[in-house]
VOPAGU-2260 file (C-alpha; in pm, 1 decimal, decimal comma):
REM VOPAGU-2260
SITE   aa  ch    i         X         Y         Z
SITE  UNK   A    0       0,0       0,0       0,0
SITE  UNK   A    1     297,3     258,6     112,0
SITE  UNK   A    2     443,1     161,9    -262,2
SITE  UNK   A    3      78,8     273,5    -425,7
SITE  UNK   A    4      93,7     580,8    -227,3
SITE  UNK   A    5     427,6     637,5    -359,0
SITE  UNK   A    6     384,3     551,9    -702,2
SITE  UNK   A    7      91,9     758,8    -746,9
SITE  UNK   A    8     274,0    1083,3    -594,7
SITE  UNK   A    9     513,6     998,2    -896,6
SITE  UNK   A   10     270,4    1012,6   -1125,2
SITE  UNK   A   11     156,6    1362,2   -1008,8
SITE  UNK   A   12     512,1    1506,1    -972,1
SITE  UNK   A   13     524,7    1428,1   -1343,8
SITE  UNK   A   14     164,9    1587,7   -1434,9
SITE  UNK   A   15     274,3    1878,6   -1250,8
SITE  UNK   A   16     599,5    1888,7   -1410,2
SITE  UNK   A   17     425,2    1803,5   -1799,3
SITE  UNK   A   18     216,6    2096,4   -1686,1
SITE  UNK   A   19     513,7    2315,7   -1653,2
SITE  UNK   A   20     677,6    2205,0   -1982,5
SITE  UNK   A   21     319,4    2268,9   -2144,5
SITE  UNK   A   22     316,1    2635,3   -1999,1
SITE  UNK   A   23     644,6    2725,7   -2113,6
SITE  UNK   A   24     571,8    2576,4   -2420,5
SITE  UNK   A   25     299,6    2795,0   -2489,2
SITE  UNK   A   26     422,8    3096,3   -2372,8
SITE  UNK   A   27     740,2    3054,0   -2614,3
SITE  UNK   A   28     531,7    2979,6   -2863,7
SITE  UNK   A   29     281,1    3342,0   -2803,1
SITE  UNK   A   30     605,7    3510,3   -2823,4
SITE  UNK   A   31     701,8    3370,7   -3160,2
SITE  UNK   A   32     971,3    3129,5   -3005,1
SITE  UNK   A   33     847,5    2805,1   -3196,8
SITE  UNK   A   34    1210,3    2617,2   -3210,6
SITE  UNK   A   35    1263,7    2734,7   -2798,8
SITE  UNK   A   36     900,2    2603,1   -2749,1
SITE  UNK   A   37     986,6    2245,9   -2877,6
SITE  UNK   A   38    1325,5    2295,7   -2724,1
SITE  UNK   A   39    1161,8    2324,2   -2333,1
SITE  UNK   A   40     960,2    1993,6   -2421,1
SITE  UNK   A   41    1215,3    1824,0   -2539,0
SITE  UNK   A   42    1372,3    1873,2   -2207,1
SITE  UNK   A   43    1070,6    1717,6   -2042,9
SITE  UNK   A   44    1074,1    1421,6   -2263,9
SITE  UNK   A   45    1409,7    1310,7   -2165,0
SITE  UNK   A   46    1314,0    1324,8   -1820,8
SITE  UNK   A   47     994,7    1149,6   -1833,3
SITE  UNK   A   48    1105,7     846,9   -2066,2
SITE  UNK   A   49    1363,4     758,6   -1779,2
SITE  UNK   A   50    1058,3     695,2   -1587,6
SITE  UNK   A   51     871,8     509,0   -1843,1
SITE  UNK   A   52     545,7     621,7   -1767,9
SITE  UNK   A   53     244,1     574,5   -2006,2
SITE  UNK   A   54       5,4     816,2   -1842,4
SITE  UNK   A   55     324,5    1138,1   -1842,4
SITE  UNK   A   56     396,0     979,1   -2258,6
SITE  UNK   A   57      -1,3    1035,1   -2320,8
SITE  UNK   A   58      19,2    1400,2   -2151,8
SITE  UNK   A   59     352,6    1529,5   -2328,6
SITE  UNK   A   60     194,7    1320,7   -2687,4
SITE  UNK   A   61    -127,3    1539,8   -2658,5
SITE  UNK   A   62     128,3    1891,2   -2546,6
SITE  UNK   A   63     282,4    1829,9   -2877,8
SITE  UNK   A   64     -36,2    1781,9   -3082,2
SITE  UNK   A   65    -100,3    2140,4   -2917,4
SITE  UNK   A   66     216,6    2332,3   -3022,3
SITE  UNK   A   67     221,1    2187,8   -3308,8
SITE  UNK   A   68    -140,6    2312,5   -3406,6
C-alpha cells in the first residue's frame, strides 16, 4: 500500500511537471519562439522516458499535438 501511495505521488510530480513544460511551451510559442518552445519539451521528454510512464507519454503526446497546431 505505502508503494501505491508512492507511485501515485510519482505520477503527479510528473503531471505537474508536464504541466510546466506545457506552460512554457505555450508561452514561447505566443512570443514567436516556436524552435525554444519544442526545445523546453524536449527537455521534459528526456526526463519522463527515464521513468517510463504511459500516463506522463499520453500528456507530453497530446502537449505536442497542441504546439504543433
Amino acid at each position: 500500500m505505502e508503494e501505491e501511495l508512492l507511485n501515485e505521488k510519482n505520477i503527479i510530480f510528473y503531471h505537474k511537471q508536464a504541466l510546466f513544460f506545457y506552460l512554457k511551451g505555450k508561452l514561447l510559442l505566443a512570443l514567436g519562439e516556436k524552435e525554444k518552445s519544442h526545445s523546453t519539451l524536449e527537455k521534459g521528454l528526456r526526463l519522463f522516458d527515464k521513468e517510463q510512464n504511459q500516463e506522463v507519454e499520453k500528456t507530453i503526446s497530446n502537449i505536442y499535438e497542441v504546439l504543433d497546431d
